[in-house]
RODO-33186 format. One line per field, with one value per atom (N, C-alpha, C): residue number from 1; residue in one letter; atom name; z, x, y. Coordinates in Angstrom, 3 decimals. Last residue first. Layout:
// RODO-33186
k = c(NUM	...)
r = c(A	...)
a = c(CA	...)
w = c(Z	...)
u = c(X	...)
v = c(Y	...)
***
This chain:
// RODO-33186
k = c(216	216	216	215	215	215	214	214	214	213	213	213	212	212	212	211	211	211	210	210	210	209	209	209	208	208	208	207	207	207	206	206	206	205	205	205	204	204	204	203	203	203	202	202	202	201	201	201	200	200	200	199	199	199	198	198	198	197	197	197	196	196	196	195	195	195	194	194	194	193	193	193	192	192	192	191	191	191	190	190	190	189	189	189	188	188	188	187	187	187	186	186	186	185	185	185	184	184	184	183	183	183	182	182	182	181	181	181	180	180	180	179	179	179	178	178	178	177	177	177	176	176	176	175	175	175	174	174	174	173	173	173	172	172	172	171	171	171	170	170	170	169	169	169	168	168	168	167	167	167	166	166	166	165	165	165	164	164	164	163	163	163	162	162	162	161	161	161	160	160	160	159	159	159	158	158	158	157	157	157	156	156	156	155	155	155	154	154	154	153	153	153	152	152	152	151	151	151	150	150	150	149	149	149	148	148	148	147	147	147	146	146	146	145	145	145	144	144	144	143	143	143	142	142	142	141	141	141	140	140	140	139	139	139	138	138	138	137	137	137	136	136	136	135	135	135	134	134	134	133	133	133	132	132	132	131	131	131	130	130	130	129	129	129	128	128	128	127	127	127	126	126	126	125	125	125	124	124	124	123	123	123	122	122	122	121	121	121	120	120	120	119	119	119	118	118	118	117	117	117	116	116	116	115	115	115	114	114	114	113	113	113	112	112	112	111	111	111	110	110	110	109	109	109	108	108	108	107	107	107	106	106	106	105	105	105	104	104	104	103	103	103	102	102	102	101	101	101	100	100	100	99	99	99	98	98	98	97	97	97	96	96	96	95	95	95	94	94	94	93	93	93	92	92	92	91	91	91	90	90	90	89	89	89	88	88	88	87	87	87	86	86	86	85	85	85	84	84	84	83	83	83	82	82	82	81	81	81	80	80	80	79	79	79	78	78	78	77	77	77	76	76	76	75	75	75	74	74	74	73	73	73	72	72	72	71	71	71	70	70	70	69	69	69	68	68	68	67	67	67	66	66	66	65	65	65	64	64	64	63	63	63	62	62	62	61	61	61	60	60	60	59	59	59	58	58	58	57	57	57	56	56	56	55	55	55	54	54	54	53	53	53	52	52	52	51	51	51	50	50	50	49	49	49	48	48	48	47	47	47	46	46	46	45	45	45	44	44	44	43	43	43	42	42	42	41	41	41	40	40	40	39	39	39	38	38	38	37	37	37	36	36	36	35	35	35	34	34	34	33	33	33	32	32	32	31	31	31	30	30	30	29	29	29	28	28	28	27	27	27	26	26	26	25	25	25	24	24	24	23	23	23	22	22	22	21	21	21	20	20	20	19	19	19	18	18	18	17	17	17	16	16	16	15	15	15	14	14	14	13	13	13	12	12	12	11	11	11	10	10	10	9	9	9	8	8	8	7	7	7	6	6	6	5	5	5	4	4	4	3	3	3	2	2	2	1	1	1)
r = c(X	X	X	X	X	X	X	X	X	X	X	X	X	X	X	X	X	X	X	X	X	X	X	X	X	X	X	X	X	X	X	X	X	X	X	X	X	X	X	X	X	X	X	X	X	X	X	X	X	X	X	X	X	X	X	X	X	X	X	X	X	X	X	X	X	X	X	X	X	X	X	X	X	X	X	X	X	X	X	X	X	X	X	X	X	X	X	X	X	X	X	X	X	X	X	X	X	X	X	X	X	X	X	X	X	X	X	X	X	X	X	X	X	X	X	X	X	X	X	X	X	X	X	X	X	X	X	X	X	X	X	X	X	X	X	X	X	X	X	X	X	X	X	X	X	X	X	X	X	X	X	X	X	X	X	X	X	X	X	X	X	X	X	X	X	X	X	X	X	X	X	X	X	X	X	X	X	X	X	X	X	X	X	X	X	X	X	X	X	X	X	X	X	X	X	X	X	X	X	X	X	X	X	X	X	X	X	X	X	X	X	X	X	X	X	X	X	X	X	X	X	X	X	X	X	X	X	X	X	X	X	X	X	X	X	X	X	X	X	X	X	X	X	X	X	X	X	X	X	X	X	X	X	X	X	X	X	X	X	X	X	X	X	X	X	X	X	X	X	X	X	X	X	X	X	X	X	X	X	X	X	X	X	X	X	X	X	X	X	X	X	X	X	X	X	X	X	X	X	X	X	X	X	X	X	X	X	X	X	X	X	X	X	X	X	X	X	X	X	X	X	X	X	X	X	X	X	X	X	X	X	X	X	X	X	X	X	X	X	X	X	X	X	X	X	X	X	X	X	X	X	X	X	X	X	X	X	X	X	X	X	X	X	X	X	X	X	X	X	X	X	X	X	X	X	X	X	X	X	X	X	X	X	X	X	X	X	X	X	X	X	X	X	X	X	X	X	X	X	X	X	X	X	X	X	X	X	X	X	X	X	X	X	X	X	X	X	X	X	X	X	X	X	X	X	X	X	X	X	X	X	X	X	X	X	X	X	X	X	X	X	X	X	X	X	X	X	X	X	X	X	X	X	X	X	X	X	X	X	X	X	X	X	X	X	X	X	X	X	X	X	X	X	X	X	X	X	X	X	X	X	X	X	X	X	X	X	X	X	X	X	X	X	X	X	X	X	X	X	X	X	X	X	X	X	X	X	X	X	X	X	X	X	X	X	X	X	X	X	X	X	X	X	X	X	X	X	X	X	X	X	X	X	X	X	X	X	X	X	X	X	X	X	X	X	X	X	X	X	X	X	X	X	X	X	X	X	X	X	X	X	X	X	X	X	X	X	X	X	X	X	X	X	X	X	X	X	X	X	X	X	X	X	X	X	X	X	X	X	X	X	X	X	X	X	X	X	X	X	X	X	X	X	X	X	X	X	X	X	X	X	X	X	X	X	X	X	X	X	X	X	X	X	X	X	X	X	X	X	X	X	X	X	X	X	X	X	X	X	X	X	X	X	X	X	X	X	X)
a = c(N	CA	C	N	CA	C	N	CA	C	N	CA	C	N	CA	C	N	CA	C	N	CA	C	N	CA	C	N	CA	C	N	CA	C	N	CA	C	N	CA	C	N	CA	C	N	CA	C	N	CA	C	N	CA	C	N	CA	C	N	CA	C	N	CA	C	N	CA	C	N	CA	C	N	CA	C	N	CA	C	N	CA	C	N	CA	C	N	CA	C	N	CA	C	N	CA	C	N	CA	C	N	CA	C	N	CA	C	N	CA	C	N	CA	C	N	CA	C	N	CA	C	N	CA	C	N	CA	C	N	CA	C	N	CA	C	N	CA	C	N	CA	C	N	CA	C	N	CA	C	N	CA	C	N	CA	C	N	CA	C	N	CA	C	N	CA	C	N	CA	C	N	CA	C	N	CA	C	N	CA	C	N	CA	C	N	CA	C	N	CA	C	N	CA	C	N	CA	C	N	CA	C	N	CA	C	N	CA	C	N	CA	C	N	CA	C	N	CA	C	N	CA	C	N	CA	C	N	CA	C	N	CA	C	N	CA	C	N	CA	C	N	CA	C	N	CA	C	N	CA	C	N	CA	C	N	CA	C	N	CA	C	N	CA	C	N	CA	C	N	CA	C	N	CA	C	N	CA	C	N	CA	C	N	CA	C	N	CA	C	N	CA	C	N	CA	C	N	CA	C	N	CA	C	N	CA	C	N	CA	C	N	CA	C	N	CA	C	N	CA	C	N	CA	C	N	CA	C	N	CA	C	N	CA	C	N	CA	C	N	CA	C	N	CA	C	N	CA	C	N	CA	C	N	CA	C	N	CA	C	N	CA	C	N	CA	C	N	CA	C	N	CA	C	N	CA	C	N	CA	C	N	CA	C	N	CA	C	N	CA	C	N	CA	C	N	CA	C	N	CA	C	N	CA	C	N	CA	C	N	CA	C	N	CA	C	N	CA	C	N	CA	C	N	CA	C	N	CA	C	N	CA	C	N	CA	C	N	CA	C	N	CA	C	N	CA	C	N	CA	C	N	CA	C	N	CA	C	N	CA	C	N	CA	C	N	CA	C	N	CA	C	N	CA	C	N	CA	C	N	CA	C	N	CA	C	N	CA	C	N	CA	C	N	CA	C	N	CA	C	N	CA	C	N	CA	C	N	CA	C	N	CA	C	N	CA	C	N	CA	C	N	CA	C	N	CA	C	N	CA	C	N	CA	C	N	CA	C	N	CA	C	N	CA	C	N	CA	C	N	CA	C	N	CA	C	N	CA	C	N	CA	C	N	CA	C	N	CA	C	N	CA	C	N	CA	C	N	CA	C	N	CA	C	N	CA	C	N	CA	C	N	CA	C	N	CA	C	N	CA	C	N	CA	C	N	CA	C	N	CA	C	N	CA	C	N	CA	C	N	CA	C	N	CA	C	N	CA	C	N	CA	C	N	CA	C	N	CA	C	N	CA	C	N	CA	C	N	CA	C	N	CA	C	N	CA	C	N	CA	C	N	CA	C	N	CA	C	N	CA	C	N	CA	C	N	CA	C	N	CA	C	N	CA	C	N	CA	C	N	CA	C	N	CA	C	N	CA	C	N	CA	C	N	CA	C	N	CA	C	N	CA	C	N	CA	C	N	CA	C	N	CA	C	N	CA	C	N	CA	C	N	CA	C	N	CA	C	N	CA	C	N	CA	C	N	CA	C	N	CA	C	N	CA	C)
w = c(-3.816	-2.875	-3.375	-5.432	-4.775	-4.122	-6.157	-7.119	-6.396	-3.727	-4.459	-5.026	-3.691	-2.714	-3.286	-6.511	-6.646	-5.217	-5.562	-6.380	-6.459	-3.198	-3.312	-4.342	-5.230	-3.801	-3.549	-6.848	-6.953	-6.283	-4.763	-5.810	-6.337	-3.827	-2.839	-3.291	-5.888	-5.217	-4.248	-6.473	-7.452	-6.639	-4.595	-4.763	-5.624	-4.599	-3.071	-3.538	-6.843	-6.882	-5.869	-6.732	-7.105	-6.918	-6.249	-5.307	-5.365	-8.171	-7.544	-5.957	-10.020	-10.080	-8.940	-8.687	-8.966	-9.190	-9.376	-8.051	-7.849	-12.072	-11.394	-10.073	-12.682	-13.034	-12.070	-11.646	-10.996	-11.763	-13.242	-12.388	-11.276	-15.715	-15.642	-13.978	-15.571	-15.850	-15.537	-14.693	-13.654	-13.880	-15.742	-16.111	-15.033	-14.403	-16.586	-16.536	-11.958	-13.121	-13.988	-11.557	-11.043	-11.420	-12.886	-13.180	-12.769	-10.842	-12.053	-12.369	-8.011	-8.449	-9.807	-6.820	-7.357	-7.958	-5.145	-6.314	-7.164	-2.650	-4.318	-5.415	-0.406	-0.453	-2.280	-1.260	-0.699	-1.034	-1.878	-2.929	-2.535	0.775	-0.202	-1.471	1.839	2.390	1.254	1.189	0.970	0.939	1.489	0.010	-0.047	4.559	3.186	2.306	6.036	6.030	4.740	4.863	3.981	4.382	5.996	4.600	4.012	8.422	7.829	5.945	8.906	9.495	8.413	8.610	7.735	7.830	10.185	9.103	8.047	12.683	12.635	10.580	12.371	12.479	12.301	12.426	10.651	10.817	14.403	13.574	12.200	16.152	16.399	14.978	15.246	15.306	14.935	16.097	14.142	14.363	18.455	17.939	16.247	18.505	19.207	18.541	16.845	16.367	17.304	16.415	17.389	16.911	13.331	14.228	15.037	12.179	13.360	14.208	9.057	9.799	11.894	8.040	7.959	9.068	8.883	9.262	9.412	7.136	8.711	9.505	5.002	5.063	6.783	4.925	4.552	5.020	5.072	6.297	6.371	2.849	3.782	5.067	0.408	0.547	1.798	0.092	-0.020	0.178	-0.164	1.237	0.789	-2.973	-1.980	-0.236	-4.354	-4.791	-2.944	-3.423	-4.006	-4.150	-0.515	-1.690	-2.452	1.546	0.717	-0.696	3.224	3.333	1.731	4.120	2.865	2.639	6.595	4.989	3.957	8.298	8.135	6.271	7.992	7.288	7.524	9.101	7.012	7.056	11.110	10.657	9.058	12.188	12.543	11.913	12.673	11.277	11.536	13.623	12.948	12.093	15.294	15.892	15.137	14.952	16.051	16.315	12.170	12.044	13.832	12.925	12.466	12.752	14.540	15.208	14.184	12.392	13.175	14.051	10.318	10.061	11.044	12.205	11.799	11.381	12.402	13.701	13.386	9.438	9.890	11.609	9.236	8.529	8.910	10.992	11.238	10.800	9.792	10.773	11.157	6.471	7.078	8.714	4.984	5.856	6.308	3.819	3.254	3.729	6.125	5.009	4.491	5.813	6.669	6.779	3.318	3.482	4.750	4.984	3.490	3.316	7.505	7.571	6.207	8.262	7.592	7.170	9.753	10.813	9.404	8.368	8.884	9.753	6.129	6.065	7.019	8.312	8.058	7.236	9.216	10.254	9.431	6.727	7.520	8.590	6.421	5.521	5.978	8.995	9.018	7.879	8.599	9.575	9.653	5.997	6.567	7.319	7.187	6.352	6.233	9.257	9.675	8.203	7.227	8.344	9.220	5.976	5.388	6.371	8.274	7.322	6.576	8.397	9.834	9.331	6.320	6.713	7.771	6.211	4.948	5.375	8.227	8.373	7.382	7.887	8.899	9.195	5.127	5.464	7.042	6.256	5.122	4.707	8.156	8.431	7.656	6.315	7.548	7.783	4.398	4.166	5.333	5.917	5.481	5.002	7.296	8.069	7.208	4.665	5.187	6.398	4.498	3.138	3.757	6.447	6.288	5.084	5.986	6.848	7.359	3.428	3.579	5.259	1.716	3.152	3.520	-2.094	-0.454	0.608	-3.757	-3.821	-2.759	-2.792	-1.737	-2.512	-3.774	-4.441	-3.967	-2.179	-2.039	-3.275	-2.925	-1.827	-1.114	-5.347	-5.546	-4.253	-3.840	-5.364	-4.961	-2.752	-1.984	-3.043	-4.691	-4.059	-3.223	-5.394	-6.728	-5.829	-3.653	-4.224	-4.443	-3.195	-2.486	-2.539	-6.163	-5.074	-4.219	-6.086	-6.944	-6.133	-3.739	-3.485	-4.314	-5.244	-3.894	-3.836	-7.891	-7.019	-5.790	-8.207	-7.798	-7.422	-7.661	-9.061	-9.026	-5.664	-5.498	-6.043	-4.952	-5.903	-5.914	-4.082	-5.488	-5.822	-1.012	-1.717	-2.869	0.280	-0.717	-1.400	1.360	2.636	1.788	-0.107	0.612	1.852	-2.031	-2.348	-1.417	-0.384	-1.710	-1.534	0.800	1.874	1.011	-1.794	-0.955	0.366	-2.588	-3.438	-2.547	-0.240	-0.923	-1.263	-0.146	0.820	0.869	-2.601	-1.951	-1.305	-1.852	-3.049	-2.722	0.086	0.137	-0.803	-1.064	0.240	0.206	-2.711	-3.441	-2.067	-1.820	-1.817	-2.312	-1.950	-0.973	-0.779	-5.936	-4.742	-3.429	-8.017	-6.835	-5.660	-10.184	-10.214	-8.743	-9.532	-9.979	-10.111	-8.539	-7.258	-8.067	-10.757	-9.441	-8.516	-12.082	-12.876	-11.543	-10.673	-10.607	-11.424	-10.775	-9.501	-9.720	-13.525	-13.359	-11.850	-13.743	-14.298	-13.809	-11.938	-11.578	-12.404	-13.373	-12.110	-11.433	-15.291	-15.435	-14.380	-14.494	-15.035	-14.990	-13.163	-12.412	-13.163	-15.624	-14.439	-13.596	-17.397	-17.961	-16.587	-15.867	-16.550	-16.463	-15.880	-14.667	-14.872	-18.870	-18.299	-16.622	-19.299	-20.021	-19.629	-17.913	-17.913	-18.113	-19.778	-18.005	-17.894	-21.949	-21.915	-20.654	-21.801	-21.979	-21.730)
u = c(-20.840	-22.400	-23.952	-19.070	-19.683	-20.946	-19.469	-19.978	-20.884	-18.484	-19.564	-20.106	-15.690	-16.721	-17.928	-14.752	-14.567	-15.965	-14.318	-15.452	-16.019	-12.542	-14.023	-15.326	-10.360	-10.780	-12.066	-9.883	-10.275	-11.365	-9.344	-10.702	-10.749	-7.223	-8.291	-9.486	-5.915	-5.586	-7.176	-5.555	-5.876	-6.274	-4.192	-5.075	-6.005	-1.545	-2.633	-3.972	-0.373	-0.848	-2.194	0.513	-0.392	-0.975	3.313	2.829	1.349	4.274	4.100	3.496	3.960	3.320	2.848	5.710	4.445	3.528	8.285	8.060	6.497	8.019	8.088	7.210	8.418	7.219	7.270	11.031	10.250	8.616	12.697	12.347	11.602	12.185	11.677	11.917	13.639	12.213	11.356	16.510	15.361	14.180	18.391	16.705	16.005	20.632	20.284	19.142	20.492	20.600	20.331	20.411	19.581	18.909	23.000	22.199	20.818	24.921	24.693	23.367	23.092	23.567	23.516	21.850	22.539	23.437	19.226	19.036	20.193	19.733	20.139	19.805	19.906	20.726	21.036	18.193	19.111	20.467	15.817	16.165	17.464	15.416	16.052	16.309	14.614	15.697	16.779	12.323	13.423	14.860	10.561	10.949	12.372	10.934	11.471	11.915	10.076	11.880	11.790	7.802	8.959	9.947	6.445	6.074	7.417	6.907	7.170	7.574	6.596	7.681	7.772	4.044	4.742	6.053	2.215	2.333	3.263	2.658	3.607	3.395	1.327	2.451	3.192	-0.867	-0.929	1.105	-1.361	-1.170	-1.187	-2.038	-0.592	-0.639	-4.015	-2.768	-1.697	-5.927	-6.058	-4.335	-6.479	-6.185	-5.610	-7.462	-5.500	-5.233	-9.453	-8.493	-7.493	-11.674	-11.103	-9.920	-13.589	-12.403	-11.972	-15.654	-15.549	-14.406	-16.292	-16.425	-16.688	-14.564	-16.047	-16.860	-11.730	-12.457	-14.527	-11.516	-11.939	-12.127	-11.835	-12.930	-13.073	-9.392	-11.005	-12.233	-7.841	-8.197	-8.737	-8.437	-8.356	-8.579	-7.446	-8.657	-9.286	-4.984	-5.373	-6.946	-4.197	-4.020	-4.707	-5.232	-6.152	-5.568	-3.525	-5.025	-5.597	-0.329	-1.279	-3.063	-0.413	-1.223	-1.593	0.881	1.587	0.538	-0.934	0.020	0.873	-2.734	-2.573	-2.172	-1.817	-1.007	-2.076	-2.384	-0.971	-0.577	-5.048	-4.017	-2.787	-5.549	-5.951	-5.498	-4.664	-3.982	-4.303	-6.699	-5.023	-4.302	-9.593	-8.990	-7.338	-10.277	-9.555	-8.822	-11.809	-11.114	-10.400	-12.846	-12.423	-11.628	-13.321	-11.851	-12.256	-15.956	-14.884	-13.505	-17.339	-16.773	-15.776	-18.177	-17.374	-16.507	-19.371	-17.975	-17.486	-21.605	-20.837	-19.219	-22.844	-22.221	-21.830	-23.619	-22.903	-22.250	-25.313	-24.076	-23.215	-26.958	-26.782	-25.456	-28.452	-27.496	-26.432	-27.739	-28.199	-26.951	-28.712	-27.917	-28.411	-30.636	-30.204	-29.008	-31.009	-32.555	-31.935	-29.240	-29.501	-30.534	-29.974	-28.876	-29.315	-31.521	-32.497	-31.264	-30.315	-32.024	-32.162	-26.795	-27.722	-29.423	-25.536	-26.447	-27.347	-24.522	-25.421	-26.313	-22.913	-23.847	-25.062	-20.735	-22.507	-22.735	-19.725	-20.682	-21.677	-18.353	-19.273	-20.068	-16.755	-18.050	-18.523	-14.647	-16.305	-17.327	-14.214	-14.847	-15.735	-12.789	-13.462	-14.353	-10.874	-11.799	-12.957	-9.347	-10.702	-11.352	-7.877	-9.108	-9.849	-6.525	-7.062	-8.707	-4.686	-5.798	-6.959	-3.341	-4.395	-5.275	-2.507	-3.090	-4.123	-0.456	-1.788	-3.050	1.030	0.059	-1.086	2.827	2.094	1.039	3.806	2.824	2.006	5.207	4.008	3.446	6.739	6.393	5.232	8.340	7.194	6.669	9.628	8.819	7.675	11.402	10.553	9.313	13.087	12.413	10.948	14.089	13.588	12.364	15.653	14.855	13.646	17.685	16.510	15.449	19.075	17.975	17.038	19.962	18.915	18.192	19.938	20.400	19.503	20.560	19.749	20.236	22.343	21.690	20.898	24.616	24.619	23.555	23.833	24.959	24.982	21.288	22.998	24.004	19.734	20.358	21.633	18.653	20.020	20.159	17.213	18.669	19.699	15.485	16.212	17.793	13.940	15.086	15.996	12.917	13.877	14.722	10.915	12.748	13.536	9.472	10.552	11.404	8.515	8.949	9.640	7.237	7.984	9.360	5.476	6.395	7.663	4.135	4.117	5.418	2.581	3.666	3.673	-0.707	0.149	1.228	-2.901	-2.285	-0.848	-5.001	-4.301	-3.405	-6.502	-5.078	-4.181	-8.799	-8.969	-7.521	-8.046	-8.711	-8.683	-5.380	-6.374	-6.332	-2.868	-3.681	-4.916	-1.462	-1.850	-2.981	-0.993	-0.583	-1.724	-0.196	-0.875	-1.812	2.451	1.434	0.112	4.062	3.746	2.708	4.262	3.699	3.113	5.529	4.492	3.818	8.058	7.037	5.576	8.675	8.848	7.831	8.929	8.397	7.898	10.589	9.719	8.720	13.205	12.513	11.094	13.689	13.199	13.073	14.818	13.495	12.882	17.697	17.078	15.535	17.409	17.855	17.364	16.049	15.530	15.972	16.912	16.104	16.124	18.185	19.152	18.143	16.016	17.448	17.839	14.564	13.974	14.873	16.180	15.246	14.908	16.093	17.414	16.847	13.395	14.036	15.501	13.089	12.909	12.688	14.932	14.715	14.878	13.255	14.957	15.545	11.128	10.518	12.622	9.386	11.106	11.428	7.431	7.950	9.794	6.248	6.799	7.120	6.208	7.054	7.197	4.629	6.107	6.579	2.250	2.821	4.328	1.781	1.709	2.413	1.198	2.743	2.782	-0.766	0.646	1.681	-2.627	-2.194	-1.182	-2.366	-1.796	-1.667	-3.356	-2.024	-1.742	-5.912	-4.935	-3.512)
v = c(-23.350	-23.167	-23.401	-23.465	-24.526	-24.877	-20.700	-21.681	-23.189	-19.760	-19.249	-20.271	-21.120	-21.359	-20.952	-19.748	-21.289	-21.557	-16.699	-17.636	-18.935	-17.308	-16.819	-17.126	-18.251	-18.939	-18.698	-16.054	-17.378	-18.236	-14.062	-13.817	-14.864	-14.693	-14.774	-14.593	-15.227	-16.215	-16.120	-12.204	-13.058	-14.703	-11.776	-10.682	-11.954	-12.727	-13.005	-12.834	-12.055	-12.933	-13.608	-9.001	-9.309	-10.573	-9.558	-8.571	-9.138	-10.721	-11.504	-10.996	-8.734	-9.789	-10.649	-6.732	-6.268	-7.706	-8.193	-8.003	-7.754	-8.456	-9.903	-9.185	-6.269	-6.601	-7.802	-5.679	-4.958	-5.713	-7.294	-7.457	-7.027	-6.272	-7.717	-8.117	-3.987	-3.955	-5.022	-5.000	-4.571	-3.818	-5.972	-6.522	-6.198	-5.310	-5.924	-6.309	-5.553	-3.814	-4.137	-8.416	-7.787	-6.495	-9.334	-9.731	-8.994	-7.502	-7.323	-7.472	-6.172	-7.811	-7.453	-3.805	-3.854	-4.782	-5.463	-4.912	-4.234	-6.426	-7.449	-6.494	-5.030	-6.072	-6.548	-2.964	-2.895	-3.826	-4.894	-4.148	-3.364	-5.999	-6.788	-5.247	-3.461	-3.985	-4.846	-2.612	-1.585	-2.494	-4.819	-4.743	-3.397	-4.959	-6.167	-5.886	-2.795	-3.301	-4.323	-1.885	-0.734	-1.836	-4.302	-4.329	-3.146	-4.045	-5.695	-5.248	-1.576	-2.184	-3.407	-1.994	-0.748	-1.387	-3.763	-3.962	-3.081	-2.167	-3.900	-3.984	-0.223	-0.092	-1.405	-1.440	-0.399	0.011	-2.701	-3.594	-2.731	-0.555	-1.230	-2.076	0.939	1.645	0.573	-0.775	-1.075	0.049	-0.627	-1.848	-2.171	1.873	1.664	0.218	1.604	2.297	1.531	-1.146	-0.395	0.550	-0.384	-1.297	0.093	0.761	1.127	0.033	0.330	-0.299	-0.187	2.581	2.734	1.267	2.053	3.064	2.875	-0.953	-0.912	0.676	0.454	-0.315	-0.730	1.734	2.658	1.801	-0.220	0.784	1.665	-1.466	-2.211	-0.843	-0.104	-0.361	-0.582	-0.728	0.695	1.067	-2.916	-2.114	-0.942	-4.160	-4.023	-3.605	-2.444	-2.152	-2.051	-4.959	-3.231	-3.820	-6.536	-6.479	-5.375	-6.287	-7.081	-6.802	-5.337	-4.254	-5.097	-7.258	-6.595	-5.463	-8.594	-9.155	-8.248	-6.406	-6.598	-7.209	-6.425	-5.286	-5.433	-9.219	-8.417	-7.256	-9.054	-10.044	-9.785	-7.345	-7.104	-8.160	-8.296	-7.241	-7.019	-10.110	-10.875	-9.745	-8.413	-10.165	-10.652	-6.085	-6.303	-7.394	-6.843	-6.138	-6.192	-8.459	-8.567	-8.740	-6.343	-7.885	-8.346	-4.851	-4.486	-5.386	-6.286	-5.923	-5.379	-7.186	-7.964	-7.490	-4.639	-4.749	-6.213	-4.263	-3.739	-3.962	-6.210	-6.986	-5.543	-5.252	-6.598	-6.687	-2.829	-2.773	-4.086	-2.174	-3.226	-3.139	0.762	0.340	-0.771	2.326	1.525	0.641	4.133	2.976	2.361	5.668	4.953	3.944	8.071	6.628	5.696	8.915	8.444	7.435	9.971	9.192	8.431	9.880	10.230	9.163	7.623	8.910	9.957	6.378	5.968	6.630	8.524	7.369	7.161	9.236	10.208	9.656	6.770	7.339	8.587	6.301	5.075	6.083	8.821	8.371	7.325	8.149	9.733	9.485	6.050	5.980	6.941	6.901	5.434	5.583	9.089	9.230	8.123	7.138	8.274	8.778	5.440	5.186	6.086	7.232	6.346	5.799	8.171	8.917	8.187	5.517	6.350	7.159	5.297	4.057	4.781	7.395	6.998	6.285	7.234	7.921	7.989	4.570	4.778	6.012	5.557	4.777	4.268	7.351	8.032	6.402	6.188	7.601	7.413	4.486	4.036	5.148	6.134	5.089	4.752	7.617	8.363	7.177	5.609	6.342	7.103	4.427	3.398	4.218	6.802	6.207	5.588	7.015	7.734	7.090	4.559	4.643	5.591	4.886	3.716	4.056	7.819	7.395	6.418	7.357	7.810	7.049	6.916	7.977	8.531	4.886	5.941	7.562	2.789	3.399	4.176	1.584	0.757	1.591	3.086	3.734	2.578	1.706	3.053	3.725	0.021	-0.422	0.867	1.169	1.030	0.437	2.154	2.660	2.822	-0.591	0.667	2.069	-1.373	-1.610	-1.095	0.773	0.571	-0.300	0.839	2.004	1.748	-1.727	-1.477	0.008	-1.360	-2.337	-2.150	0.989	0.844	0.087	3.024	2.558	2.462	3.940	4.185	3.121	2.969	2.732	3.047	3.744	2.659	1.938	6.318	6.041	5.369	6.609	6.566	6.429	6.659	5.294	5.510	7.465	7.787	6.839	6.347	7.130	7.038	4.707	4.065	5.108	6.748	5.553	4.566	9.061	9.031	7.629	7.746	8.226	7.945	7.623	6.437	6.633	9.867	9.021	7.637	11.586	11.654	10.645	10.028	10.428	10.803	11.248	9.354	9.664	13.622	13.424	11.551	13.838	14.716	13.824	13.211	12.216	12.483	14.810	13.687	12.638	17.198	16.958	15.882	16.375	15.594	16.032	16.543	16.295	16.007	17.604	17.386	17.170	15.938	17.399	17.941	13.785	14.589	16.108	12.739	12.455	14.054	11.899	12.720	13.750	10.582	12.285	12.706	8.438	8.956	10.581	7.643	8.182	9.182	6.599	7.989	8.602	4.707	6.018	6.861	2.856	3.064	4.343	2.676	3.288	3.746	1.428	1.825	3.250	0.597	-0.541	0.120	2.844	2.034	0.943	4.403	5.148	3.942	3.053	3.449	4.118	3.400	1.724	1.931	5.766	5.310	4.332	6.473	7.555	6.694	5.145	4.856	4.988	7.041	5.210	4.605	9.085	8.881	7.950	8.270	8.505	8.548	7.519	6.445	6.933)
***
């Protein structure tokens, strides 16, 4: 429980403990960003991790000149444009010795597997763009079109359109508004908002799914 705790308390008051970072750390604290956010989105077990919150919060304090917004903004796409690529050859090497393994491979339905591939071939560039918007589930998404076998150059361009969309917003507005009085006096309440409303798709599409289920 206590890591849990110590994950809750770092991205609820996530404006903290950047500036603990900035001031330990100085410009290895690109290093560190860089990190968390590659982490974040390259490794499927660490989807808990800060994402959206993260790049508000610093982009807030790279409108007080703690970071160079457009290095900030550089190191961001960087370590999410390579999480996402890592992300998907690991994907792709446990989908393939799976199926090339004989006692797993019994348990493989080829059918619904050359389904997920047609898939992310036809529609997968439009689910990792918008779930670049969704903690948990980007972090999921290009493990699943690795194991799948989406075309890579095809799954490249749209891991790049989706980094772009997803570090320029939230770095950007948190740029633009996150130093607004009103914005510093409650930027616990407003980083949950942001996380919430990060969350809602997530929730929205597990509705939606059920609600058809039922219907069915």
């Amino acid at each position: 429980m206590t890591f849990i705790q110590n994950i809750i308390s770092f991205i609820l008051h996530i404006d903290e403990h950047l500036i603990e970072i900035i001031q330990n750390f100085g410009n290895w604290s690109y290093v560190i960003l860089f990190l968390i956010v590659f982490v974040e989105t390259g490794i499927v077990i660490f989807p808990f991790l800060p994402g959206d919150s993260l790049l508000f919060a610093a982009g807030a304090l790279a409108a007080m000149d703690a970071f160079n917004i457009v290095l900030l903004i550089l190191v961001f796409f960087v370590a999410a444009v390579l999480g996402d690529t890592i992300n998907y050859h690991i994907g792709k090497a446990v989908g393939t010795a799976i199926t090339q393994n004989r006692r797993m491979g019994k348990f493989i339905d080829r059918k619904k597997m050359r389904k997920a591939e047609d898939f992310f071939n036809k529609h997968g560039g439009k689910t990792i763009v918008i779930a670049r918007f969704m903690p948990f589930v980007r972090t999921f998404i290009p493990f699943i079109a690795g194991s799948s076998r989406m075309n890579y150059r095809y799954f490249f361009a749209y891991n790049v359109i989706g980094a772009v969309l997803w570090v320029g917003l939230f770095t950007t507005v948190g740029y633009l508004f996150g130093n607004i009085p009103f914005v510093k006096n409650n930027f616990s309440t407003i980083i949950l908002s942001v996380i919430v409303l990060s969350v809602l798709p997530v929730f929205y599409s597990f509705a939606k799914s059920r609600f058809q289920i039922q219907k069915n």
